[in-house]
N, C-alpha and C positions, 0 to 999 in steps of 0.2 A: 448432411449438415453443412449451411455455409458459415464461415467466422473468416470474424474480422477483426484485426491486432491492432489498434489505435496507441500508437508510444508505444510503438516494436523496440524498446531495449532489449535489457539484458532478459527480464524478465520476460517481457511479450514475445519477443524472438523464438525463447525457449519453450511457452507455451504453443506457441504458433508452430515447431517445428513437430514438437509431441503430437499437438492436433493435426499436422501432417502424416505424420506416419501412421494414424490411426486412420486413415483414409479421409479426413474433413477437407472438404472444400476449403482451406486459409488461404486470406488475402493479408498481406501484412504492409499498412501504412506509414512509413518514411522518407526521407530524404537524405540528398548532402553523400558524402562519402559513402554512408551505413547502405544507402539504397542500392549505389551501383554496387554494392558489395552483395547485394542480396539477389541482386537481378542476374549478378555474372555467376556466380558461387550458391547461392538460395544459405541454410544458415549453418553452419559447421558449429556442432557443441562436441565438446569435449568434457569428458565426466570422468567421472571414477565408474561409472555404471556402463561406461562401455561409450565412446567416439562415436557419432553418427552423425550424417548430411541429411539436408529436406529441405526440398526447392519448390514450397511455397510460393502462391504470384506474392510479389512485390509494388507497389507505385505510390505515388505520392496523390493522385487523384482518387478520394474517395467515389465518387460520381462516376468514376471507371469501374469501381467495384460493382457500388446500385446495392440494392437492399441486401442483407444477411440475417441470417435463424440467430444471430452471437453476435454482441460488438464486447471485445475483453479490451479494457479499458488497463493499459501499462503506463497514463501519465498520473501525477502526481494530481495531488487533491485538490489543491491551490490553482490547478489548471483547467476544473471542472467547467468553472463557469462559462469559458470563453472558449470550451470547443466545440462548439456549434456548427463551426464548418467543416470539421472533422466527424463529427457522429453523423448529423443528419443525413446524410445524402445516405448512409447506408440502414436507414429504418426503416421495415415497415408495421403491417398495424401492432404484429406479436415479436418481435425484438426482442429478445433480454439485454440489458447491458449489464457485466459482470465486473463491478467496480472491483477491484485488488489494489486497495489503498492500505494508509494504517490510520490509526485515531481512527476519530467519531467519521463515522459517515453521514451527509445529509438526509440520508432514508431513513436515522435512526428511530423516530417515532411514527413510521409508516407503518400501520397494521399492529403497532403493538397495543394491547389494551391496557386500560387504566385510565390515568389522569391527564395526563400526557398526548394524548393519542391526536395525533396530527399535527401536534407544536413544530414548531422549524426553528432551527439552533442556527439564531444568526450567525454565529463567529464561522459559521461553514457552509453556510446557506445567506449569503448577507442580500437580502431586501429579495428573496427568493428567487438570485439567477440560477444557481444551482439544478433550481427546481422546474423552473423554465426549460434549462437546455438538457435536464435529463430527469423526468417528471419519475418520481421514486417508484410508482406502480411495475417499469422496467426493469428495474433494479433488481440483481442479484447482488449478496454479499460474497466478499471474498477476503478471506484473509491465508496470508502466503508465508507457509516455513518453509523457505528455498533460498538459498545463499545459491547468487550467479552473480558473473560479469561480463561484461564488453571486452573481450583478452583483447578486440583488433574490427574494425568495420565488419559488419556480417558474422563474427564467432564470436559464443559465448562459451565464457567458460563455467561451466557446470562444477559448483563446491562442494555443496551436499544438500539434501533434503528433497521431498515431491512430494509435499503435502499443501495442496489447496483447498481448504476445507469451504464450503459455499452454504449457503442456504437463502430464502427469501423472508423479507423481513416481517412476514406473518408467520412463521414458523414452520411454513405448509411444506410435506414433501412431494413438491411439485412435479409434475413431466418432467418441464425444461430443466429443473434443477436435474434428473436424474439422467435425463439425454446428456447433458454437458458432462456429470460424473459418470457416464458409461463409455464417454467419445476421450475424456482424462486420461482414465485408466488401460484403456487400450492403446492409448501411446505412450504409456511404462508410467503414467504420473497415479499419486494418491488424492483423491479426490473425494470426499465425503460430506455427503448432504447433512448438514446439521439443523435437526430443527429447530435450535437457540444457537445462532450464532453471535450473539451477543455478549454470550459467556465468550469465544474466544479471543473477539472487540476486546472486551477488558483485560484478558490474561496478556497480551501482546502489549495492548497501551499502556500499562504497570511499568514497563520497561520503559519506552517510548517517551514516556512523559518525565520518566526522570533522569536515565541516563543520558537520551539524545538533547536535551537543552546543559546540561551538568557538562558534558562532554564538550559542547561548542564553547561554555564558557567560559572553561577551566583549558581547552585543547589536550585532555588526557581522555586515557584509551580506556575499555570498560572494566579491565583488569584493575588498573589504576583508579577508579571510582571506586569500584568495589571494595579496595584495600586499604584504602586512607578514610580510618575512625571517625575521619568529620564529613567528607561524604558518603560514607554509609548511613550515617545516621542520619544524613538529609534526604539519602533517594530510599529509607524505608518510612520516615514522615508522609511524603509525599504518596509513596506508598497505600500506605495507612488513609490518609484523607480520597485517595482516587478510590479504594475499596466501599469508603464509605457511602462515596456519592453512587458508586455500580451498586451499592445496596437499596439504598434511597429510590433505583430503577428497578429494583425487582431483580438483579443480576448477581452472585453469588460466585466468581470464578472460582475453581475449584482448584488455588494453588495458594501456599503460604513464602511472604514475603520472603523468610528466608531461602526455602526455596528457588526463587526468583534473582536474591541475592548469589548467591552457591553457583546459579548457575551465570550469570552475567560474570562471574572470576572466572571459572573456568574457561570463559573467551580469550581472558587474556588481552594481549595486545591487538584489539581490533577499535579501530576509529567507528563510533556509531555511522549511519548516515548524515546527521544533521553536520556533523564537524567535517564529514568530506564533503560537505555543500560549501561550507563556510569557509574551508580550505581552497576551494574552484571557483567563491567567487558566488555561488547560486545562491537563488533565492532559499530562504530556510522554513519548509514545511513546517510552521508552528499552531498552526491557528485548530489544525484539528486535532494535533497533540496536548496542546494545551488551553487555548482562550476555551476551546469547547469545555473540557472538564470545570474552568471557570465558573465558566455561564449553565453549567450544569448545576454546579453545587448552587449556585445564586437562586437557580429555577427551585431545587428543594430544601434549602436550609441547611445546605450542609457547609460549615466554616472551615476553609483548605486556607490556612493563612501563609505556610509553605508553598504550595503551588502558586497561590496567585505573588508570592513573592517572585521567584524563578522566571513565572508568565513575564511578568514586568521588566524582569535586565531582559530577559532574551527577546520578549519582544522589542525594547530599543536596537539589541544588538540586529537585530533583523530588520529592521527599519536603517539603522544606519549603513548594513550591508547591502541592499535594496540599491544604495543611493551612489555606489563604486560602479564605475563603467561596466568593469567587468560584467556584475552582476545583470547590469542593464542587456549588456550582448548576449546573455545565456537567458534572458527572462520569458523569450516567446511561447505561449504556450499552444499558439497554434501549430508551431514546429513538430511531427510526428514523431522526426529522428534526434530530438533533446530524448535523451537518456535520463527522464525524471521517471523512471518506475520505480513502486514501492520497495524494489526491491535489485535496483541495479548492481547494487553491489551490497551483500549482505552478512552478517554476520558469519565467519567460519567456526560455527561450533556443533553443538549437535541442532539441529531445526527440527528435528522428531520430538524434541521438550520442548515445551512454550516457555520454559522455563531461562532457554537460553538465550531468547530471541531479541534482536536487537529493533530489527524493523525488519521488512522482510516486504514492501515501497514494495520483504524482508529486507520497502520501501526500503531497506536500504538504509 
């Protein structure tokens, strides 16, 4: 099996080091300090599960690699469209790319039946580049309960969790889905074919959509949302209206708000991802967190007047953040070695509950 780690963070690093020790051919594409750190040293994690090295090729030339059985996609979703020079060179006719994003994916109406069926969700697919540079037919889903970091160039530091749960967006349980979860698991990860991953889409986005914008806007930690009577009562509103629209799709996640609540306190003092973007300066992954559920409930009639209020500050605050140098120096998304994976730095709680999940980028 060959794979290839596109936005080798925290996350891709760690998958790519796993799919190394399970014997896969990993190629992992970065740059900048991360590379030479990867090329002198290959990736050093550090865990609770036990310290280990794996010296994975490294380069920043895709076209060096040439075609792969896996491209695991570790950049951020806002990045899909314009990595074209990063994917292509490594496809050929049967490719899977395994997105490990959070929020809505572009494939989300790829092969599902009903009404729906083939619609493209502009706010994540805008005028179908999305679609163009990575046609959904590739597409596996991925959704990530792995809290990791960047401790140093080349080491990640391993928090808790190795669940990557996957499936294709027809339901099917496919080869390639089972080759990628048999090549997981043999390098100590959980990997499990589901064949509704759509339910987990929504259990994860629950979170997502209301702590990571609440978070950046307020700059309080998810213990702090949680515990203060007036944003509770706004991120289980918002709650409430995203359940309703995942029903509107045919999707039923199988958790209750407060649940969801209970567990986002339990984090305690952890900054979501969206407020350590906003913190550095980065661009703020919103549009699949939230303009999608927008434009979703718009598509079926469902009234989120909470959400699309929240959508609106944080989308200016991310538009005006956009517009800071900073932000402009960190915005490349052709960059491999930008540390925009779903999950570069993730929640430190339990990642074995959906319940506790911040993003998991555990996006991060």
């Amino acid at each position: 099996m060959k794979v290839a780690v596109v936005g080798a963070g925290a996350i891709g690093a760690y998958v790519g080091a796993a799919l190394h020790r399970a014997g896969a051919d990993v190629h992992l594409i970065a740059r900048g300090p991360h590379l030479a750190a990867l090329r002198r040293a290959g990736v050093s994690v550090l865990s609770p599960r036990g310290d280990f090295t794996a010296r994975p090729e490294a380069t920043d030339d895709p076209a060096a690699v040439g075609p792969v059985d896996y491209v695991f996609l570790g950049l951020k979703a806002n990045s899909y469209a314009t990595s074209g020079p990063l994917v292509h060179p490594l496809l050929h006719d049967k490719t899977a790319v395994i997105a490990a994003q959070n929020g809505i994916p572009w494939w989300y109406f790829h092969g599902l039946p009903g009404p729906y069926t083939g619609q493209r969700i502009e706010s994540v697919d805008p005028g179908g580049a999305v679609t163009r540079t990575l046609p959904p037919e590739r597409a596996i889903g991925c959704v990530v309960y792995a809290a990791t970091e960047l401790a140093a160039p080349g080491v990640v530091r391993h928090l808790e969790g190795t669940r990557f749960s996957i499936g294709e967006p027809d339901g099917a349980v496919s080869p390639r889905c089972l080759d990628f979860s048999a090549a997981m698991v043999a390098g100590g990860l959980k990997c499990p074919v589901e064949p509704d991953l759509r339910n987990d889409i929504w259990i994860k986005l629950l979170g997502n959509i209301s702590f990571n914008p609440i978070s950046a806007l307020t700059r309080a930690t998810m213990g702090e949302i949680a515990g203060h009577d007036g944003t509770r009562e706004l991120v289980t509103a918002m709650m409430r209206e995203t359940l309703e629209v995942a029903a509107r799709l045919g999707s039923r996640p199988g958790i209750s708000i407060e649940r969801r609540l209970d567990g986002a306190a339990r984090v305690g003092d952890h900054k979501t991802s969206t407020l350590q973007d906003l913190e550095r300066g980065k661009p703020l992954e919103l549009d699949v967190l939230l303009a999608a559920v927008v434009e979703l409930a718009g598509l079926t009639g469902v009234p989120v007047p909470t959400v699309r209020a929240i959508a609106a500050v944080a989308g200016l605050l991310a538009e005006t953040t956009a517009r800071t140098p900073a932000a402009a120096d960190r915005s490349n998304p052709s960059d491999p070695s930008n540390p925009s994976d779903p999950s570069s730095v993730s929640n430190p709680s339990n990642p074995s509950d959906p319940s506790s999940q911040d993003t998991a980028r555990s996006a991060s």
